[in-house]
N, C-alpha and C positions, 0 to 999 in steps of 0.2 A: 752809943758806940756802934758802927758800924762793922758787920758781921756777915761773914762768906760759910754756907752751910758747904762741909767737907766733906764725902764717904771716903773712909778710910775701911781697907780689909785686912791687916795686918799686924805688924807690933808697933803701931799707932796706938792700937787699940786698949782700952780699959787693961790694966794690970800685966800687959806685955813690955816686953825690951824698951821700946824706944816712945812710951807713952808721956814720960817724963818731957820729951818734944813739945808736945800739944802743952803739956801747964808751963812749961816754959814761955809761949807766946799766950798764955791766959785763956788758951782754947775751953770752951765748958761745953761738955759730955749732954747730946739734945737727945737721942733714940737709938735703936737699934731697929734695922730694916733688913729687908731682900732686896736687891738687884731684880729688874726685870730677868726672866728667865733669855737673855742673849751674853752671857760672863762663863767669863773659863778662868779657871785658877791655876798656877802653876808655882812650886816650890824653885826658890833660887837658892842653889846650893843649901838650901832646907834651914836659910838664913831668917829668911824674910820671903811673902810672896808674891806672884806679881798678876794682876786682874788686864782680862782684856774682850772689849766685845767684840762678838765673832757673828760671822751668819749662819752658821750650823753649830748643832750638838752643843749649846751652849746649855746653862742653869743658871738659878736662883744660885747665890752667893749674902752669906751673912756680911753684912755692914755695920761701920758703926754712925753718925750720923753728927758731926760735931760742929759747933759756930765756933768757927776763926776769924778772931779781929784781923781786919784788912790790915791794919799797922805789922801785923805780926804775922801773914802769910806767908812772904818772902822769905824768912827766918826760917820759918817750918820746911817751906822746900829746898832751902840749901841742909837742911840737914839728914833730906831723906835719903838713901842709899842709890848709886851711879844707876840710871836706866829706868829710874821710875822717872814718872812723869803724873800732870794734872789733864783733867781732860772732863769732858761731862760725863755724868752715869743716870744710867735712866732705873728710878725705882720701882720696884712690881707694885706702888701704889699709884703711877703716871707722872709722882714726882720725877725734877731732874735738878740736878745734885753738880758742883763740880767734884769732885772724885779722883783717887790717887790710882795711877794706872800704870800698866810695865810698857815699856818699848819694847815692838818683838825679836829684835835682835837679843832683847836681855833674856826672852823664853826662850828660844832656839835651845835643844836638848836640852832642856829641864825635866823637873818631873811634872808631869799632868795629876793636878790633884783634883780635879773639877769635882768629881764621884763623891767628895765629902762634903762638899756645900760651904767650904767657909775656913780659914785657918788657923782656927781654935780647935775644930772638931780634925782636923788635917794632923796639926801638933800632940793632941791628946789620944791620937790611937798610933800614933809614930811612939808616943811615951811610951803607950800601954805594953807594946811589942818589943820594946827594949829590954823592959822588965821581964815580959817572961821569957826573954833569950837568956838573961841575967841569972836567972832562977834554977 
């Protein structure tokens, strides 16, 4: 079976929203990585988030690392949310990846999450803060 490695940063990801996508086209779950340290993270209406390499102030970003059958790529990207996009990602191992990225129209006045490294640890201290507002 031929098979395209995918960085996915978001709710692609292991046990998020829209992970159900990936076994849908029979994607199977290969690592988890870093990004070269040149990635900015931004929250899109704190849906889903959107990666993009930049040439300043960029970071390491958690990834997830998945092989998508080429049959079932297409599928994946019509189902991903308006203004992402595929593109290459370079991994802070020299690896290069193709990779699920925002268009910067889609970050324009977003929130900058870059400071948390990754959109699990972005989601889990947005929860954390709800709760003790809750409390």
């Amino acid at each position: 079976m031929n098979v395209v490695h995918l960085a996915v940063n978001g709710t692609l990801m292991r046990g998020l929203e829209l992970n159900g996508n990936m076994h849908q086209v029979n994607a199977t779950f290969v690592r988890e990585a870093l990004t070269e340290p040149t990635y900015r993270l931004w929250s899109i209406s704190d849906r889903h988030p959107a990666m993009q390499r930049v040439a300043h102030n960029g970071r390491e970003i958690v990834v997830e690392i998945w092989a998508v059958p080429v049959e079932g790529f297409a599928t994946l990207l019509r189902l991903e949310p308006p203004g992402l996009c595929i593109g290459k990602v370079k991994l802070a191992d020299g690896e290069e990846v193709l990779g699920v990225l925002g268009e910067a129209i889609l970050c324009e006045g977003q929130k900058d999450i870059t400071a948390y490294g990754g959109w699990r640890a972005y989601i889990a201290e947005r929860d954390r803060q709800a709760q003790q507002e809750a409390a």
